[in-house]
mmCIF entry with sequence, helices, sheets and N, C-alpha, C, O atoms, coordinates in Angstrom:
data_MODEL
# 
_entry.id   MODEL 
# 
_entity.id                         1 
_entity.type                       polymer 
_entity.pdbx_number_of_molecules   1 
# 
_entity_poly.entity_id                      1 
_entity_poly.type                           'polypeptide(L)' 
_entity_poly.nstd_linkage                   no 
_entity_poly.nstd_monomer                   no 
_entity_poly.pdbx_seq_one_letter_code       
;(UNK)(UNK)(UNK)(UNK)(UNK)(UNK)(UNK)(UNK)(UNK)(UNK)(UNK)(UNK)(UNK)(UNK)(UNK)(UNK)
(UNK)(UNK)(UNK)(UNK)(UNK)(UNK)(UNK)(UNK)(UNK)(UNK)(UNK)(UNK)(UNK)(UNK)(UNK)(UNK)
(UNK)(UNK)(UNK)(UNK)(UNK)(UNK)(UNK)(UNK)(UNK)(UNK)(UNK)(UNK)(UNK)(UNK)(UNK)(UNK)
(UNK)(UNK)(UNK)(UNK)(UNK)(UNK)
;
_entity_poly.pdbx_seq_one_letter_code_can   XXXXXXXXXXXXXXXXXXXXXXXXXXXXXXXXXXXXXXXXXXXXXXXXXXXXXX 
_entity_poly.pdbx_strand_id                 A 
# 
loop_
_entity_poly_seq.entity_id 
_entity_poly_seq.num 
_entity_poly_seq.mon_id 
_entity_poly_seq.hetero 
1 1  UNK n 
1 2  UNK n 
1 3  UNK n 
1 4  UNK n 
1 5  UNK n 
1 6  UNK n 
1 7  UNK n 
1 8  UNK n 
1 9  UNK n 
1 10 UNK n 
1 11 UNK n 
1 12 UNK n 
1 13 UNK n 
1 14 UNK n 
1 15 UNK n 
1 16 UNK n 
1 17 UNK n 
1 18 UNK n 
1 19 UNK n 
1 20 UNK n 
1 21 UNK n 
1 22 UNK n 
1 23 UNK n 
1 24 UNK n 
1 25 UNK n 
1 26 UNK n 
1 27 UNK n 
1 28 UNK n 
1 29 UNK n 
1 30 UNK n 
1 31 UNK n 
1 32 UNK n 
1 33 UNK n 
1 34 UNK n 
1 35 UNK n 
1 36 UNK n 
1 37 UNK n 
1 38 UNK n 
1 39 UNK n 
1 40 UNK n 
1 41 UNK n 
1 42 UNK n 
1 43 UNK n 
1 44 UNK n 
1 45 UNK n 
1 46 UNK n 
1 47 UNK n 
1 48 UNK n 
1 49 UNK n 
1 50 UNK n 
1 51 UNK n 
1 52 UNK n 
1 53 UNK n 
1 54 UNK n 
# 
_struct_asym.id          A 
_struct_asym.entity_id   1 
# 
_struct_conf.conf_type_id            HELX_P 
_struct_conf.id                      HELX_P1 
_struct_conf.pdbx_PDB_helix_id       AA1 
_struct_conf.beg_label_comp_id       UNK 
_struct_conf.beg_label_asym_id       A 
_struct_conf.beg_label_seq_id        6 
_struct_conf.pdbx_beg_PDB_ins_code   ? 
_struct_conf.end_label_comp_id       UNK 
_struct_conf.end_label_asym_id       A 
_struct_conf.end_label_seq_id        42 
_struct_conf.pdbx_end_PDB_ins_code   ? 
_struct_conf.beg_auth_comp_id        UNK 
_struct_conf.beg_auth_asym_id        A 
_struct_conf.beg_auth_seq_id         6 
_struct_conf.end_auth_comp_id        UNK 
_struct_conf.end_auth_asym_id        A 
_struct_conf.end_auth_seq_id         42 
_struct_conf.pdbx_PDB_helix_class    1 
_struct_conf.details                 ? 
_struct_conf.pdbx_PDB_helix_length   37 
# 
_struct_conf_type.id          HELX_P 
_struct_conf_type.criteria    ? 
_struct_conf_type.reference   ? 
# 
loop_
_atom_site.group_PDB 
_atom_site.id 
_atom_site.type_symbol 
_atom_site.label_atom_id 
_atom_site.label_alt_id 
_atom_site.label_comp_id 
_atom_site.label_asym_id 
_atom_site.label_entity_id 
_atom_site.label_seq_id 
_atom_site.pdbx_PDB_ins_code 
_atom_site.Cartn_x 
_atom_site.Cartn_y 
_atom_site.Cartn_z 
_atom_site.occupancy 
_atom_site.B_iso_or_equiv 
_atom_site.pdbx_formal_charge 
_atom_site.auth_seq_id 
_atom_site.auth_comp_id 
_atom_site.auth_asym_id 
_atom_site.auth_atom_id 
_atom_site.pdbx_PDB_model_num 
ATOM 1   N N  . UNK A 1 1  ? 73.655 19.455 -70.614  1.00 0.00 ? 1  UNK A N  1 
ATOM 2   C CA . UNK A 1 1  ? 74.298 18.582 -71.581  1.00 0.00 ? 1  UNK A CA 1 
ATOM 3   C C  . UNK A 1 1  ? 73.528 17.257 -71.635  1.00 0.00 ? 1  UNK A C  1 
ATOM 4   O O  . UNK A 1 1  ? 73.142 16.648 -70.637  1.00 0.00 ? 1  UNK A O  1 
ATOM 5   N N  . UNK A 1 2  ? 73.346 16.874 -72.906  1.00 0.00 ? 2  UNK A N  1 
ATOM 6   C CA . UNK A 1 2  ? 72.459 15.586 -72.896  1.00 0.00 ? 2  UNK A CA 1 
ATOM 7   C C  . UNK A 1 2  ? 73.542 14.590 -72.286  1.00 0.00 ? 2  UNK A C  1 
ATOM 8   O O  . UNK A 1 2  ? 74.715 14.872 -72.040  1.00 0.00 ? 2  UNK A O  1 
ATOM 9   N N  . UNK A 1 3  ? 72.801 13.159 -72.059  1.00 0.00 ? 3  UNK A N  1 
ATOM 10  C CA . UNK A 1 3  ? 73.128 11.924 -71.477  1.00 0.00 ? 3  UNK A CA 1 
ATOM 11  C C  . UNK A 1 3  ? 74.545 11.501 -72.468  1.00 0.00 ? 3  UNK A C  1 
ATOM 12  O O  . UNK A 1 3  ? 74.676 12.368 -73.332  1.00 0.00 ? 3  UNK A O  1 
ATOM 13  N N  . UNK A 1 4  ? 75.234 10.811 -72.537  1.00 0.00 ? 4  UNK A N  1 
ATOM 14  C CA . UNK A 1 4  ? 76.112 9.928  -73.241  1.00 0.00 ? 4  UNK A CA 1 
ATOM 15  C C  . UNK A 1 4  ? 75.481 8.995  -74.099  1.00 0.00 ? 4  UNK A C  1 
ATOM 16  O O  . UNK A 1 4  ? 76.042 8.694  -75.153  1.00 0.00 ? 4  UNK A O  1 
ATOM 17  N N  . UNK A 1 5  ? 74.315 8.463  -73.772  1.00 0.00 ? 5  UNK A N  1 
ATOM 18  C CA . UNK A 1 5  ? 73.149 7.647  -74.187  1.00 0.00 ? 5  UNK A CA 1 
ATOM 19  C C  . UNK A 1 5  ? 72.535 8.164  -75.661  1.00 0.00 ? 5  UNK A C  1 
ATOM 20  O O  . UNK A 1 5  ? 72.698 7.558  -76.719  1.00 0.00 ? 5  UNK A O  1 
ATOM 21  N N  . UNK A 1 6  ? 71.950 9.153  -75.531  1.00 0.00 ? 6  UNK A N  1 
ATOM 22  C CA . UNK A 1 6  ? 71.423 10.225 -76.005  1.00 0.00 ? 6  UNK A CA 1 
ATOM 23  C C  . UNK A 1 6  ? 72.405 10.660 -77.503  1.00 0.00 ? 6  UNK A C  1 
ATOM 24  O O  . UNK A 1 6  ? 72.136 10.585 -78.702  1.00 0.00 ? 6  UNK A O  1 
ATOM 25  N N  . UNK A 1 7  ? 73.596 11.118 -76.768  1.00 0.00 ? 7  UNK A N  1 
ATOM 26  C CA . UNK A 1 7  ? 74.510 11.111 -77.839  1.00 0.00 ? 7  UNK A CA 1 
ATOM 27  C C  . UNK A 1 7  ? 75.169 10.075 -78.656  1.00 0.00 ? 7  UNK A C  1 
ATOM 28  O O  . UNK A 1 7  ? 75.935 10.291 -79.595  1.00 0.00 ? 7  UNK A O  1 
ATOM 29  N N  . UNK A 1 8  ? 74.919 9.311  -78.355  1.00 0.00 ? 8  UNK A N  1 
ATOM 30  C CA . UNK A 1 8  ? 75.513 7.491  -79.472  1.00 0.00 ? 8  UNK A CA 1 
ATOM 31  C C  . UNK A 1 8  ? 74.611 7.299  -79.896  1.00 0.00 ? 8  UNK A C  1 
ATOM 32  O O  . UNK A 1 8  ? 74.740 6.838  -81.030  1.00 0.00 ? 8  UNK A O  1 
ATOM 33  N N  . UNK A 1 9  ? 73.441 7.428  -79.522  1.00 0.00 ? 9  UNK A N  1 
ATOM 34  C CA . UNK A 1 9  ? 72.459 7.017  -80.581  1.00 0.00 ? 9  UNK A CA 1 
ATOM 35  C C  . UNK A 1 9  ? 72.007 8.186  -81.751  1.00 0.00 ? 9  UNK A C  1 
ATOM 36  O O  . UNK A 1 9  ? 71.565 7.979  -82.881  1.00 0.00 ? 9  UNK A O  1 
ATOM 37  N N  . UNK A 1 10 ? 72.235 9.273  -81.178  1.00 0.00 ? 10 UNK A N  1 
ATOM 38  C CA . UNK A 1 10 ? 71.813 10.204 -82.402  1.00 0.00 ? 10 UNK A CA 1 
ATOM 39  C C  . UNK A 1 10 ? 73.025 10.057 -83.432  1.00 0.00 ? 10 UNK A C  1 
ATOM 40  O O  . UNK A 1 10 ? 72.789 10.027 -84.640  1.00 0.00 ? 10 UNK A O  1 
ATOM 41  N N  . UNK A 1 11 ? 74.354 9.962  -82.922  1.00 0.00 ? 11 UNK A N  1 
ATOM 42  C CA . UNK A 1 11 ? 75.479 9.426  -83.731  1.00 0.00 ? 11 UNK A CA 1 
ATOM 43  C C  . UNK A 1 11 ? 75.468 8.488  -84.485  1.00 0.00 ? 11 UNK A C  1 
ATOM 44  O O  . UNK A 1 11 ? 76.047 8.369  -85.565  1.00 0.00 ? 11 UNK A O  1 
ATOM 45  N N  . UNK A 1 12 ? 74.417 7.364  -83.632  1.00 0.00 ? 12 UNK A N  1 
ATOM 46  C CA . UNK A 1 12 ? 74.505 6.251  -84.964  1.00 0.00 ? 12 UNK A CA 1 
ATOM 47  C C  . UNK A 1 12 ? 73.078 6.400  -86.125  1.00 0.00 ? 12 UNK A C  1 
ATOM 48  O O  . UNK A 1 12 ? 72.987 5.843  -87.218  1.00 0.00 ? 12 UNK A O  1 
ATOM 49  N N  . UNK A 1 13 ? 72.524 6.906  -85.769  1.00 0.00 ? 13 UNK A N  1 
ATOM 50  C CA . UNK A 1 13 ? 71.443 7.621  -86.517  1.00 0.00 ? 13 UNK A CA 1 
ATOM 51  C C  . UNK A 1 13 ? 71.733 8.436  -87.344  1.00 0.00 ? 13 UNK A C  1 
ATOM 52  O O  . UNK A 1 13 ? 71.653 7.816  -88.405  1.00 0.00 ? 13 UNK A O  1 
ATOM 53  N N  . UNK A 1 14 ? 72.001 9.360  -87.539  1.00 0.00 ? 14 UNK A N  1 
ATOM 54  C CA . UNK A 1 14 ? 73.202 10.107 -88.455  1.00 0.00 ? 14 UNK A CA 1 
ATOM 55  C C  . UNK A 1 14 ? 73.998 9.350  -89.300  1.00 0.00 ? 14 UNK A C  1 
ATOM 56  O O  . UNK A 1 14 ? 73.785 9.321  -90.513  1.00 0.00 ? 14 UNK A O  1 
ATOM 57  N N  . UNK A 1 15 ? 74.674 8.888  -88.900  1.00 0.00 ? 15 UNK A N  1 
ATOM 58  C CA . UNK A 1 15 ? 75.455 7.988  -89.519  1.00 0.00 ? 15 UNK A CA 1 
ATOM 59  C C  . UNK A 1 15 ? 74.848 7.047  -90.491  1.00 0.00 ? 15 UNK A C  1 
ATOM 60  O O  . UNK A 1 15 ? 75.189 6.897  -91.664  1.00 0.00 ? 15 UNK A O  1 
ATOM 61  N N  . UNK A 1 16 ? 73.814 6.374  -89.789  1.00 0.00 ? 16 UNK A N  1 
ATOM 62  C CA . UNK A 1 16 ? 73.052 5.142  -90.819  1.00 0.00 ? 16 UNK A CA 1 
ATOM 63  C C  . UNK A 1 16 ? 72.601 6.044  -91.679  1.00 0.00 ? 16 UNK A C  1 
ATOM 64  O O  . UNK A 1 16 ? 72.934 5.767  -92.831  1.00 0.00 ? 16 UNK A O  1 
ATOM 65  N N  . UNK A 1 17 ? 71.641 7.532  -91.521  1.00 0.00 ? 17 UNK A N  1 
ATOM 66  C CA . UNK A 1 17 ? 71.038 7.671  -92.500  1.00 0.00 ? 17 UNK A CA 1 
ATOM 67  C C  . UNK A 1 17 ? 71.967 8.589  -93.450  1.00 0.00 ? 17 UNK A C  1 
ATOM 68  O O  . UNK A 1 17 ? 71.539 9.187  -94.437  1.00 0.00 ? 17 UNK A O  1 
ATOM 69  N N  . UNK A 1 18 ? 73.039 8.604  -93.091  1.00 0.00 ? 18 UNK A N  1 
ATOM 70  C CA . UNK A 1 18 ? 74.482 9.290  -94.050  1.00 0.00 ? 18 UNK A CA 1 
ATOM 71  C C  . UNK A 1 18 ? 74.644 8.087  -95.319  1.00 0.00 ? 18 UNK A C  1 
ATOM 72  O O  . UNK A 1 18 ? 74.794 8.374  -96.507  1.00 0.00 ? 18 UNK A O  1 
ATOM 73  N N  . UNK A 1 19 ? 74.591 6.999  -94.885  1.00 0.00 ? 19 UNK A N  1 
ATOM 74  C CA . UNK A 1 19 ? 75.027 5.891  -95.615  1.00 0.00 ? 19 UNK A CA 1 
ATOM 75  C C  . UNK A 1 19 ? 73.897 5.521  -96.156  1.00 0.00 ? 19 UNK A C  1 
ATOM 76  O O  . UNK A 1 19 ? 74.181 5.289  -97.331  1.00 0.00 ? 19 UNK A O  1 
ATOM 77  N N  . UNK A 1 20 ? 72.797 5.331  -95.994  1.00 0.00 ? 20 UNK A N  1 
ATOM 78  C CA . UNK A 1 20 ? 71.573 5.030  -96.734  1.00 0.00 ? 20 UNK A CA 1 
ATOM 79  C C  . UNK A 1 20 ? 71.700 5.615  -97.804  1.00 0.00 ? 20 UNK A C  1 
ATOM 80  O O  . UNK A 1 20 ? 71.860 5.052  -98.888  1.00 0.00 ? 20 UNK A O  1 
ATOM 81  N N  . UNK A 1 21 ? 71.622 7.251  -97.548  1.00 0.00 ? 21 UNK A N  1 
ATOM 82  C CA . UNK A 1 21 ? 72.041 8.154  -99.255  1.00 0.00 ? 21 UNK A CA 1 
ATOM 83  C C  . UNK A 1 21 ? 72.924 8.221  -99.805  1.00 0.00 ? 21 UNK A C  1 
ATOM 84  O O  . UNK A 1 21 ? 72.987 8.649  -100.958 1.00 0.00 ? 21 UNK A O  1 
ATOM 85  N N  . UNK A 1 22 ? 73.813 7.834  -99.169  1.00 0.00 ? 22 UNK A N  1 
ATOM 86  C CA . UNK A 1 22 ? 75.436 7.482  -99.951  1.00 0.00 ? 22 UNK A CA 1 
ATOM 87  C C  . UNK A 1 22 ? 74.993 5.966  -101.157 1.00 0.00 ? 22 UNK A C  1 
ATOM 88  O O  . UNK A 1 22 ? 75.302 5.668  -102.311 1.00 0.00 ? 22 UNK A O  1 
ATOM 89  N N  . UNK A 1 23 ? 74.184 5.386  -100.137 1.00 0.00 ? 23 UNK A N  1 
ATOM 90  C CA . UNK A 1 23 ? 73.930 3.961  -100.884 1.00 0.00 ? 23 UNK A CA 1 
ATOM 91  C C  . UNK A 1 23 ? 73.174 3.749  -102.131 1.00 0.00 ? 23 UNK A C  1 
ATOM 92  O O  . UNK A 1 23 ? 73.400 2.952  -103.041 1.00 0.00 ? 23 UNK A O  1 
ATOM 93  N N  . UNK A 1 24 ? 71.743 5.071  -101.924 1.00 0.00 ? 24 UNK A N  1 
ATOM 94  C CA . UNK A 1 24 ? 70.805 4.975  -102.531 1.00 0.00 ? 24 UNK A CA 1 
ATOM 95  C C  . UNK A 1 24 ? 71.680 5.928  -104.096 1.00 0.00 ? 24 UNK A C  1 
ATOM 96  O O  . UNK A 1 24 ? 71.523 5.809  -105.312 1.00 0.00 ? 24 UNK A O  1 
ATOM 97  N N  . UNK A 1 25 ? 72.311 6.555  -103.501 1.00 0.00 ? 25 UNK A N  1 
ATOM 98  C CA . UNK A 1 25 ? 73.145 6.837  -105.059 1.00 0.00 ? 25 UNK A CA 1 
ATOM 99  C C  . UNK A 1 25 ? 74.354 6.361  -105.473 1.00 0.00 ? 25 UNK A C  1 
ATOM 100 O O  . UNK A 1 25 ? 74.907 7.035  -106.342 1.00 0.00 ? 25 UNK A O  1 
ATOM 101 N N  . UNK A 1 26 ? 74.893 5.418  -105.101 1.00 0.00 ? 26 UNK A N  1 
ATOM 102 C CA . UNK A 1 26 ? 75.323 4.913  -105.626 1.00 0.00 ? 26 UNK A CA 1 
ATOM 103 C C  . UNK A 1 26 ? 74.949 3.870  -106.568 1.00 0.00 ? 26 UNK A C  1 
ATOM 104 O O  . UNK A 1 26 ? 75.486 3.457  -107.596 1.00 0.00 ? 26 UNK A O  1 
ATOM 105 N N  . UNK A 1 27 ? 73.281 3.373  -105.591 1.00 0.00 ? 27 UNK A N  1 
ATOM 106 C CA . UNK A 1 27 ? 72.537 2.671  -106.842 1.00 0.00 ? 27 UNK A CA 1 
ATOM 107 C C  . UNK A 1 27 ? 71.972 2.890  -107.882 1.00 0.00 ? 27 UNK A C  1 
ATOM 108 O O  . UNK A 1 27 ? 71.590 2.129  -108.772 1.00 0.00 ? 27 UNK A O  1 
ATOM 109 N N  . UNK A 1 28 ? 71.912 4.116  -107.744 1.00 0.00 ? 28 UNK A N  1 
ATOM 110 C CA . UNK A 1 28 ? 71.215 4.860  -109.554 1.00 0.00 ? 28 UNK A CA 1 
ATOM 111 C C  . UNK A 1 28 ? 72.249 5.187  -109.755 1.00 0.00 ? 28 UNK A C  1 
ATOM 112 O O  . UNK A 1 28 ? 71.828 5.494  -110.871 1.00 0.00 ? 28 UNK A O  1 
ATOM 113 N N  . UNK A 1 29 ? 73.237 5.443  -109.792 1.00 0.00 ? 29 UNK A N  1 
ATOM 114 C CA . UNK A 1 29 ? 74.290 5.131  -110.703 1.00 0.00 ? 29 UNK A CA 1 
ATOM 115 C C  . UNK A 1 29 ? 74.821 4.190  -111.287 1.00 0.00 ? 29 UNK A C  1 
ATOM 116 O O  . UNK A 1 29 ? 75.455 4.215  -112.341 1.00 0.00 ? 29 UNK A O  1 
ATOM 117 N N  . UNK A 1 30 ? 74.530 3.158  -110.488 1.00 0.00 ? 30 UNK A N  1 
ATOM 118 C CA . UNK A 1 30 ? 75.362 1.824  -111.183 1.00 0.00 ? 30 UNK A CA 1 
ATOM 119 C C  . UNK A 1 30 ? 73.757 1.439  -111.929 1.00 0.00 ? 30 UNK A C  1 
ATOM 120 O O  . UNK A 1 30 ? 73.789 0.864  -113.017 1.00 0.00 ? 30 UNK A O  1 
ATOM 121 N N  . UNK A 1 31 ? 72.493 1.751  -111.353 1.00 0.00 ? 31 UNK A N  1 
ATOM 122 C CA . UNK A 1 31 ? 71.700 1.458  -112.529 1.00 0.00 ? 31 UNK A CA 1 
ATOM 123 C C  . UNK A 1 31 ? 71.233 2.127  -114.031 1.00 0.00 ? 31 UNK A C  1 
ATOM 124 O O  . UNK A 1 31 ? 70.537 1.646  -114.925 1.00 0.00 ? 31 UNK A O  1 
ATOM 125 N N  . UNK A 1 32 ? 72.025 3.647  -113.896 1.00 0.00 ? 32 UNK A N  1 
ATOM 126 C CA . UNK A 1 32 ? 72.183 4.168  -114.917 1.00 0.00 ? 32 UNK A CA 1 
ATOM 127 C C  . UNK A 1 32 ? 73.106 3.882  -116.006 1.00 0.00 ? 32 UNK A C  1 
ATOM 128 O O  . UNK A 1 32 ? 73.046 3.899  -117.236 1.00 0.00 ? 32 UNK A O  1 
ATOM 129 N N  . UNK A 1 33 ? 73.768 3.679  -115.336 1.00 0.00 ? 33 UNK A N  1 
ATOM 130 C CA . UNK A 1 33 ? 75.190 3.043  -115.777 1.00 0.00 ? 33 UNK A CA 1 
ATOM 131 C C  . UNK A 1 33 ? 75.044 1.535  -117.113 1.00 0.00 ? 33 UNK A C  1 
ATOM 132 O O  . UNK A 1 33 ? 75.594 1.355  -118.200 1.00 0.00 ? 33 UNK A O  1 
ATOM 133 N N  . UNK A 1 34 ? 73.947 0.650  -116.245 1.00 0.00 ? 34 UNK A N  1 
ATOM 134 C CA . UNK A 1 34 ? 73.559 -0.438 -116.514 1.00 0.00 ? 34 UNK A CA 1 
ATOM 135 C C  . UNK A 1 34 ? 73.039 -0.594 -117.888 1.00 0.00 ? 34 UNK A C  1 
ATOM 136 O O  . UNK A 1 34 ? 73.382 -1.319 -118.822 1.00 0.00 ? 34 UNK A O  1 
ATOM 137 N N  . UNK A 1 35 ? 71.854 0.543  -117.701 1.00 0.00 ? 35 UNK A N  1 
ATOM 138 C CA . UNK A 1 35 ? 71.165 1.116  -118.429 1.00 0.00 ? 35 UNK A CA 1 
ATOM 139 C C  . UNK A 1 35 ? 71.737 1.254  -120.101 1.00 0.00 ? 35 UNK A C  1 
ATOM 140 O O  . UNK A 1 35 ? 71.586 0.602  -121.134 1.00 0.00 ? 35 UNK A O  1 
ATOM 141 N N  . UNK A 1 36 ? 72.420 2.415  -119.719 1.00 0.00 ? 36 UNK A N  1 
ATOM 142 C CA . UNK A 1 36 ? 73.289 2.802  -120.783 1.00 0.00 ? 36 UNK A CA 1 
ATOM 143 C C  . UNK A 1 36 ? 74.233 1.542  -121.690 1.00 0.00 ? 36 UNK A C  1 
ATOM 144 O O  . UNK A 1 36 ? 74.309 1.421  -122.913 1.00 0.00 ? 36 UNK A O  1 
ATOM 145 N N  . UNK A 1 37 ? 74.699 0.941  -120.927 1.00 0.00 ? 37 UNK A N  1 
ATOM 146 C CA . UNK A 1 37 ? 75.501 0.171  -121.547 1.00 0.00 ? 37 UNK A CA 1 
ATOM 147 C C  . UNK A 1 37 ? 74.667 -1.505 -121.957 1.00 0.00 ? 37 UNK A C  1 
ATOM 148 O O  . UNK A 1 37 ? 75.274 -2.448 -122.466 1.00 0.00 ? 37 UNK A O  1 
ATOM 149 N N  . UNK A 1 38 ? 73.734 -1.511 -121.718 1.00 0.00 ? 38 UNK A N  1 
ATOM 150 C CA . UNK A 1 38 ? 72.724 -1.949 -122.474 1.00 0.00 ? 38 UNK A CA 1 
ATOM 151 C C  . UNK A 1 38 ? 71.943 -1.439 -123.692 1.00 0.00 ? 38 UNK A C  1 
ATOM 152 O O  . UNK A 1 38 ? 71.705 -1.994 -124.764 1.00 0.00 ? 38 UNK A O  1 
ATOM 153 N N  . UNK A 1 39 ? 71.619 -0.251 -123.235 1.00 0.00 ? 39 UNK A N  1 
ATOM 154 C CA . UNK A 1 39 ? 71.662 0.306  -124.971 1.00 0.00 ? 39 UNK A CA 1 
ATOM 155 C C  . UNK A 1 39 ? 72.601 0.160  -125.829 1.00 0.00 ? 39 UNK A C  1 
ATOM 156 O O  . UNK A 1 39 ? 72.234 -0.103 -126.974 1.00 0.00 ? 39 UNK A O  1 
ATOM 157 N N  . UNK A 1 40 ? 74.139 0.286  -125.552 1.00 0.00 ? 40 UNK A N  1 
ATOM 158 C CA . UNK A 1 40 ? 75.038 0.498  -126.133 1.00 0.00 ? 40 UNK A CA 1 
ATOM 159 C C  . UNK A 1 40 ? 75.163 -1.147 -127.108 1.00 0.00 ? 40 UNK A C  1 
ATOM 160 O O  . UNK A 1 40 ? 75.461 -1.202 -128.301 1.00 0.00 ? 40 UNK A O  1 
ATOM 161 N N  . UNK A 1 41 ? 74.864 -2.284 -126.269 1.00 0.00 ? 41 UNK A N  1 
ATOM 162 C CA . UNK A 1 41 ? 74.854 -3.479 -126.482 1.00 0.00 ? 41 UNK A CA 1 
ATOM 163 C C  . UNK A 1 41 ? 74.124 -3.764 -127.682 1.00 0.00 ? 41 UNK A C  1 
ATOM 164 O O  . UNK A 1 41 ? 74.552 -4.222 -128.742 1.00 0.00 ? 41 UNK A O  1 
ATOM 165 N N  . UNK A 1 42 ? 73.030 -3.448 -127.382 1.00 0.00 ? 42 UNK A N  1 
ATOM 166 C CA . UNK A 1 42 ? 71.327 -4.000 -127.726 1.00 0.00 ? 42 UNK A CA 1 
ATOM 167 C C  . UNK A 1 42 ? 71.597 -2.894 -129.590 1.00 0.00 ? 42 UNK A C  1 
ATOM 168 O O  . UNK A 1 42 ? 70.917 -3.073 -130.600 1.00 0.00 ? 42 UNK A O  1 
ATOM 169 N N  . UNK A 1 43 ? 72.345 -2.236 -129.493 1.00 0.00 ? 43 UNK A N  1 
ATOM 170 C CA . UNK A 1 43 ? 72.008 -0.805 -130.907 1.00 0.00 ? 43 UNK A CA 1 
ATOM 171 C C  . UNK A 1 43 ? 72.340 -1.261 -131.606 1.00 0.00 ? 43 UNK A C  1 
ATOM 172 O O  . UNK A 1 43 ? 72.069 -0.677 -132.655 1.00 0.00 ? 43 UNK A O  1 
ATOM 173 N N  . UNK A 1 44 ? 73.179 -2.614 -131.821 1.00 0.00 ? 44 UNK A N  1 
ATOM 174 C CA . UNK A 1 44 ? 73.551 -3.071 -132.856 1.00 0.00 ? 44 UNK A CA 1 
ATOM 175 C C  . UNK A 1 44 ? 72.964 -4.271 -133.306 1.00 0.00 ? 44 UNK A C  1 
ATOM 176 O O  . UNK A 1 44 ? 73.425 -5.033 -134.156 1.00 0.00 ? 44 UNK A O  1 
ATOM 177 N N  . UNK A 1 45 ? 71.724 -4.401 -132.557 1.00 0.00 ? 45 UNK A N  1 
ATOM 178 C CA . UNK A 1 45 ? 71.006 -5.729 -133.413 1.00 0.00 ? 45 UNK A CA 1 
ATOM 179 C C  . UNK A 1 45 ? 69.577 -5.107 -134.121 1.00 0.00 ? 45 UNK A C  1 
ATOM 180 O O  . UNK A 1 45 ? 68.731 -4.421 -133.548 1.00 0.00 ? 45 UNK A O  1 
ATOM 181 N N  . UNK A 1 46 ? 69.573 -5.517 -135.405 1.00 0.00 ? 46 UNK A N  1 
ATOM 182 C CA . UNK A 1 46 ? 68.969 -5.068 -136.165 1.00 0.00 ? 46 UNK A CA 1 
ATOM 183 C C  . UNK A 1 46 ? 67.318 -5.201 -135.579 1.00 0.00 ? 46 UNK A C  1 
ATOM 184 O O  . UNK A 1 46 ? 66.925 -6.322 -135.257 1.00 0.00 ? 46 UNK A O  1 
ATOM 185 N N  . UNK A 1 47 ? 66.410 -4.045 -135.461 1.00 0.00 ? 47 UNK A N  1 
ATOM 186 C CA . UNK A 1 47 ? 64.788 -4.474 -135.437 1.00 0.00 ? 47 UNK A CA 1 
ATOM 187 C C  . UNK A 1 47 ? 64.529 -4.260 -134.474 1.00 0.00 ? 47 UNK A C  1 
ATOM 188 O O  . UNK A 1 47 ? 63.324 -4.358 -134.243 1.00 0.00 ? 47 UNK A O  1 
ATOM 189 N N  . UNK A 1 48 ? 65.476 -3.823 -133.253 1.00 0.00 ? 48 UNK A N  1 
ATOM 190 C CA . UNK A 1 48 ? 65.793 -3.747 -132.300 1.00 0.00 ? 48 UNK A CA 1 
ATOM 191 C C  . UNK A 1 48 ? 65.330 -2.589 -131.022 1.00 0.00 ? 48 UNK A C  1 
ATOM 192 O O  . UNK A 1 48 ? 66.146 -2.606 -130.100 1.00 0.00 ? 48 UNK A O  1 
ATOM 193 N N  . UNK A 1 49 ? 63.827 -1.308 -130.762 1.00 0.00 ? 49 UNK A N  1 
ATOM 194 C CA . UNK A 1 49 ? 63.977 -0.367 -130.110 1.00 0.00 ? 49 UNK A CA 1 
ATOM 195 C C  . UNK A 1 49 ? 63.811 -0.377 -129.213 1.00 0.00 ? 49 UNK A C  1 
ATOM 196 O O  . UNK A 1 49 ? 63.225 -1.411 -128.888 1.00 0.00 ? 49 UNK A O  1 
ATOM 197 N N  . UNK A 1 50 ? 64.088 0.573  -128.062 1.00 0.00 ? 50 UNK A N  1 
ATOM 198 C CA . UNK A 1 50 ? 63.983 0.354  -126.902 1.00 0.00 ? 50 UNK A CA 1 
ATOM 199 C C  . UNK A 1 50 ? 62.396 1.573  -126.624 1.00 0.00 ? 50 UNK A C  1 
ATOM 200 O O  . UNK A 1 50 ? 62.150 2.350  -127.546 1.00 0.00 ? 50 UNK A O  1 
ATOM 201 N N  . UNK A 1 51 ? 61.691 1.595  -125.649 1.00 0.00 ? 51 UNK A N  1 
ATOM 202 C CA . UNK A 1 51 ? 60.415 2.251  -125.849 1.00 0.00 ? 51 UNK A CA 1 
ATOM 203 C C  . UNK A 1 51 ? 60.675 3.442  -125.012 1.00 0.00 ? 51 UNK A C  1 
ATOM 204 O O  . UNK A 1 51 ? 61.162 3.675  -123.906 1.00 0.00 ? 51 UNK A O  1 
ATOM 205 N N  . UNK A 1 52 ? 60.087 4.184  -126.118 1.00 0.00 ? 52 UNK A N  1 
ATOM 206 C CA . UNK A 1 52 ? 59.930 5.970  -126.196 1.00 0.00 ? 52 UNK A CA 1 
ATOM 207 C C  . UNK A 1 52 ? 61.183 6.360  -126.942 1.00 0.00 ? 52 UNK A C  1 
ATOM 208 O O  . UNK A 1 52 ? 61.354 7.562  -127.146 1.00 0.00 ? 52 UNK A O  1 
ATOM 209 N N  . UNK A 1 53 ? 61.956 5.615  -127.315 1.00 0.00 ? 53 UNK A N  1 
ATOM 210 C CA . UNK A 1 53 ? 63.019 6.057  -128.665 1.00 0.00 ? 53 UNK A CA 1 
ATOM 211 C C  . UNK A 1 53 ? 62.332 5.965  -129.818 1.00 0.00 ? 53 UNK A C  1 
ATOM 212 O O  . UNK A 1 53 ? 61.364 5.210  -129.728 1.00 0.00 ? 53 UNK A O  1 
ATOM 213 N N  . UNK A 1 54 ? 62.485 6.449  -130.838 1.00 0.00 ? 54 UNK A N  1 
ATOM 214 C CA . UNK A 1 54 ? 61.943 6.186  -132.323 1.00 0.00 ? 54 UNK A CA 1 
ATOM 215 C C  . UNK A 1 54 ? 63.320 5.964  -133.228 1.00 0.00 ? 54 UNK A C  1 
ATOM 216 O O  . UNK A 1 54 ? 63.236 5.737  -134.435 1.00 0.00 ? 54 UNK A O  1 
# 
């Protein structure tokens, strides 16, 4: 059986990198999100494209 040592740290290792990807998508979401509702903003001013739309 490993140390007690051994086991808290792989626990908190796990853990951090559980939350890193929890984090990292939650940020492309809220920057998709962003995204979008900036287009949504921006579509109504005339002259206006955003690039690679036509």
């Amino acid at each position: 059986m490993p140390p007690l040592t051994d086991i808290l740290h792989r626990t908190l290792v796990v853990g951090l990198l559980g939350a890193t990807v929890a984090g990292v998508g939650v940020g492309w979401g809220v920057h998709k999100d962003t995204l979008r509702r900036g287009q949504e903003v921006c579509s109504g001013v005339p002259g206006h494209r955003f690039p690679g739309k036509l």
